[in-house]
N, C-alpha and C positions, 0 to 999 in steps of 0.2 A: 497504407502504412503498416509495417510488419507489426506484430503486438510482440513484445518484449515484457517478462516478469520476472525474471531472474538477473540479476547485472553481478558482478565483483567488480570494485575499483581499490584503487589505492591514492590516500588521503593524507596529505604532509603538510601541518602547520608552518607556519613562518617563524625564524631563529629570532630570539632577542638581540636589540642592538647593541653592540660593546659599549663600556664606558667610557670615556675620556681623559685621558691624562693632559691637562692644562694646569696654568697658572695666570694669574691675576698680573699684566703688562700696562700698568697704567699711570701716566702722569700725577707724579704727589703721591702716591698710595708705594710706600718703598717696600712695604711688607705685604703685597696683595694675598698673598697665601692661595692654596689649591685651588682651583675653579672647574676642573672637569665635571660634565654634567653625566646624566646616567642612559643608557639606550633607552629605545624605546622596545616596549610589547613588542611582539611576533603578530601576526594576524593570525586570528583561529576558523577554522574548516567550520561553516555551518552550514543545516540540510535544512529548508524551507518547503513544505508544501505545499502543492498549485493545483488548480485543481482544473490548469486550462492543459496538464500533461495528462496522457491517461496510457502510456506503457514507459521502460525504461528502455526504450531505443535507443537515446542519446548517451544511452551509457554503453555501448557496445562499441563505439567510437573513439571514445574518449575515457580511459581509465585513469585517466594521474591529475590528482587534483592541487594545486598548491596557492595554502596562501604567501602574500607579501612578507619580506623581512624586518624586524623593524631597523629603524635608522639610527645610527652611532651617534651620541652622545655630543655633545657640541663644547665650545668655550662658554666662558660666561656661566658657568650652572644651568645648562640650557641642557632641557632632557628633549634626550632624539624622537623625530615623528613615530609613532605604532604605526605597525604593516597594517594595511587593508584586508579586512575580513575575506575568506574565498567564500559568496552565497553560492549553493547547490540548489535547482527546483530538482524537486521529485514527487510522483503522482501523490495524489491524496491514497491512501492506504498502505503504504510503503511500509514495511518493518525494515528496520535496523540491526544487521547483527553485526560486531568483532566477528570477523575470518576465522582468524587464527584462536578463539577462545570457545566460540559458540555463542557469548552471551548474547544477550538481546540488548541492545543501548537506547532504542525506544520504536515508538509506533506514531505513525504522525498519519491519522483517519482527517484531520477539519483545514479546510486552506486558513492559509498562514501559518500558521504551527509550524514552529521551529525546532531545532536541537543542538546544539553545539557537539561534534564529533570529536573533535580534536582541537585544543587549547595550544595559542602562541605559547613560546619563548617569553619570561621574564628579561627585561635588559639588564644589562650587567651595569654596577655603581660605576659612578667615576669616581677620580680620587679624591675628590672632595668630603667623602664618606670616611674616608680613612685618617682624614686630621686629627690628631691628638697633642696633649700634655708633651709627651715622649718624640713624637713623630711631626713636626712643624713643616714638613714639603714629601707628602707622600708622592712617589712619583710612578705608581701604579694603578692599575683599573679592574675591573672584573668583567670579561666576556660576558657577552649576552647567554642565556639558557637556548638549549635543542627545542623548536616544538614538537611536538606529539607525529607522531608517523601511525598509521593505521592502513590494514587493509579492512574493507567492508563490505561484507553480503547486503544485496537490497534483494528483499522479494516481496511483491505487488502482491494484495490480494484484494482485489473489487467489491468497491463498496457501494452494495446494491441490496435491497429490503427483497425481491422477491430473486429468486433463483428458481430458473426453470430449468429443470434436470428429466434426464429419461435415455433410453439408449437411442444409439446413433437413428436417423432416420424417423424417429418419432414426430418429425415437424416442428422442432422445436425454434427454427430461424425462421421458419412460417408462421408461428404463433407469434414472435415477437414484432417480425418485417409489421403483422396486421393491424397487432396492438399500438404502434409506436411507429414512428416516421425512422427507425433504424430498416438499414436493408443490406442486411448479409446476403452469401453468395447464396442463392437456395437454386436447383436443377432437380429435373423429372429422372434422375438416373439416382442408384443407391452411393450415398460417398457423407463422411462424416465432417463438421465441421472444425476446423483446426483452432480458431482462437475465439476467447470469448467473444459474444456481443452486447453491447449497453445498448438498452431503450427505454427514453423516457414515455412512461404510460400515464396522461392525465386524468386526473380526479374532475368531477362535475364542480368540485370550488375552482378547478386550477389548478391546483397543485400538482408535481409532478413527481411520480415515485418509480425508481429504477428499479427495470427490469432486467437481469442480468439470464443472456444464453449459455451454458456451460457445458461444452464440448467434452467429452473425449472417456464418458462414462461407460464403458464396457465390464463384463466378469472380469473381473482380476485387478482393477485400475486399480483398487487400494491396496495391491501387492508391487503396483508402478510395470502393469502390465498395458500395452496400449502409451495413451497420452498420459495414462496412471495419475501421478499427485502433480503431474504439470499444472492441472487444473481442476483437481480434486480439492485444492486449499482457497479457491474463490468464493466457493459458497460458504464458507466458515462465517463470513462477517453479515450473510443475509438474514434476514428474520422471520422469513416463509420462504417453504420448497414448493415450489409448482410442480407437478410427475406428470407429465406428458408421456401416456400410453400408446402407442400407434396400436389401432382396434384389428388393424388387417392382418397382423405380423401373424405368425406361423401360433402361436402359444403369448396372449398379451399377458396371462396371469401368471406364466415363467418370467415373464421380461420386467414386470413388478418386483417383481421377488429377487429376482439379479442387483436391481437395483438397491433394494434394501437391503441385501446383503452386505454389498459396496459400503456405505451407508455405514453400516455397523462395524465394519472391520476399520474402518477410516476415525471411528471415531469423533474425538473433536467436537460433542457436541451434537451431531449431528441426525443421529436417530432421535433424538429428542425436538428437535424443532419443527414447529408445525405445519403440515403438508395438507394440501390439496393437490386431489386427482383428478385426471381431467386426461376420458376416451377420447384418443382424435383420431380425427378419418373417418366421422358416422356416417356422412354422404358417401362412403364405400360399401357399406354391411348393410343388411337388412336387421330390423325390428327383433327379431328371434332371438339373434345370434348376438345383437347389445344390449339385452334385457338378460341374455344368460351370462354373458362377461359380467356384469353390475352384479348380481346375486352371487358370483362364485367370490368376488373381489370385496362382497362385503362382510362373509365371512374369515377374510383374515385383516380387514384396518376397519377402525373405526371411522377414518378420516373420510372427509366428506366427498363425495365421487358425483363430476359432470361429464357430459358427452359433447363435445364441441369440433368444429371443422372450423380448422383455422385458415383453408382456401375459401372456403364459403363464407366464413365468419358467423355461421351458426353455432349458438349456444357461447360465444363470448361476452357479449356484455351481462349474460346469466357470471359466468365464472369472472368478471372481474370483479363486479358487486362483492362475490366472497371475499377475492382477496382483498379489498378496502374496508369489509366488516373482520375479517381477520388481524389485519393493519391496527384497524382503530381497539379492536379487543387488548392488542398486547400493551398499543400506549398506554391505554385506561390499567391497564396489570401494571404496567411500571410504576405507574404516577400512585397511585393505590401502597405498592414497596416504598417510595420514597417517602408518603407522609405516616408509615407505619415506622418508620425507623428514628 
């Protein structure tokens, strides 16, 4: 399945229905007077989120969205049926913008959550509205109203607590394939991964907390160098950065630093959110040479620094433990905010 995060569609409500021009034809009643009843609503454009989608592919296909019209007004004072709503599923994490404006019109993170894009057409009166003193057989209606027309950006960003970041080749689709029954493409030859990966990593209660893979972080991404802010705005929503080190590379305490670079030009947030480190590939190095990386790298972060081989799966369930006492440190910070306020 291709991973899609970016879509444009175009979204066109349904017209209100016209009114009716009737009159009252009935046995014994010689003055029936007006009867036209009034259209019905338009159907309005709504976006739903599901959390059984997890890219907007189906939007690559399908760009024109339209609800139902409503129905023309009837005899009798009979107001016409409302169009049928058009429902849209779109992943959990999806932002909303207006095309044409920029603005934001919402953020739908929780399944079900909904939003209405674009609002029906009001029906237009029939003539029954227009009876008066003055006027005893109007024999005029009011067309139904236009609905709403929009074009709209969707862009996906994955909602995931841990985000494992680090340059191409650090192991980062091995660290997850290990942790998690996920299994990206991973090969013994140097090549970067192209789309995220989701894996859920279980807790010793059971509980399952996503780990998100994030491709495509090289020098320059936060100038949209590379795969750049394709997938530089997935970690936005995480709540801990895992930095996955490859111990072997040419300079691992350059390839740190590149990273946090990225990091900070990108913004959003994101030097500030809490990282673990974590040397992979120590079944490559000897003893010397991972005791001098850990001392040179503890002079410039405070954050907490593991050695792990995530072929071997040495030194992982050390590193996951953190990030579960990590986890549980921010909830206990939040809940702490909420009963101060």
């Amino acid at each position: 399945m291709q991973f899609i995060d970016l879509a444009e569609i175009e979204i066109v409500a349904g017209n209100g229905g016209d009114g009716m021009v009737a009159f009252r034809r009935e046995k014994y009643v010689p003055a029936g007077g007006p009867a036209g009843g009034n259209g019905g609503w338009g159907g309005s454009v709504i976006l739903v989120a599901s959390d059984r989608l997890q890219t907007l592919l189906d939007f690559r296909y399908a760009r024109l969205f339209k609800a139902e019209d409503g129905k023309k007004g009837g005899p009798n004072n009979c107001t016409g049926a409302k169009g049928c709503d058009r429902i849209i599923e779109i992943p959990c994490g999806t932002i909303i913008y207006d095309a044409d404006t920029g603005e934001v019109l919402g953020d739908l993170t929780t399944n079900g959550e909904t939003l209405c894009v674009a609002k029906g057409g009001k029906g237009g009166l029939g003539n029954k509205h227009f009876l008066s003193n003055s006027n005893r057989a109007p024999e005029y209606a009011l067309p139904g109203l236009e609905g709403e027309i929009k074009r709209l950006r969707l862009e996906l960003k994955l909602i995931a607590e841990v985000g494992i970041i680090g340059l191409p080749n650090a192991g980062k689709s091995t660290l997850i394939s290990s942790l998690s029954s996920a299994r990206p493409k991973i090969a013994d030859y140097p090549f970067t991964t192209l789309v995220p990966n989701l894996g859920v990593v279980r807790k010793p209660t059971g509980d399952g907390t996503v780990f998100a893979d994030i491709p495509g972080l090289i020098s320059g991404a936060s100038d949209g160098v590379g795969l750049g802010h394709d997938f530089l705005r997935h970690i936005e929503r995480t709540r801990i950065l895992l930095h996955l080190i490859d111990i072997t590379a040419e300079n691992p305490i350059a390839d740190y630093q590149t990273i946090q670079q990225e990091l900070e030009a990108y913004g959003q947030g994101l030097p500030e959110r809490p990282q673990i480190i974590a040397f992979n590939k120590i079944d490559a190095v000897d003893q010397e040479t991972l005791e001098t990386l850990i001392a040179e790298l503890t002079q410039l972060t405070a954050a907490p620094i593991f050695t792990v081989s995530a072929v071997t799966r040495n030194g992982l369930d050390t590193l996951v433990q953190k990030v579960w006492s990590v986890l549980d440190t921010e909830e206990l910070d939040t809940e702490q905010l909420l009963r101060s306020i």
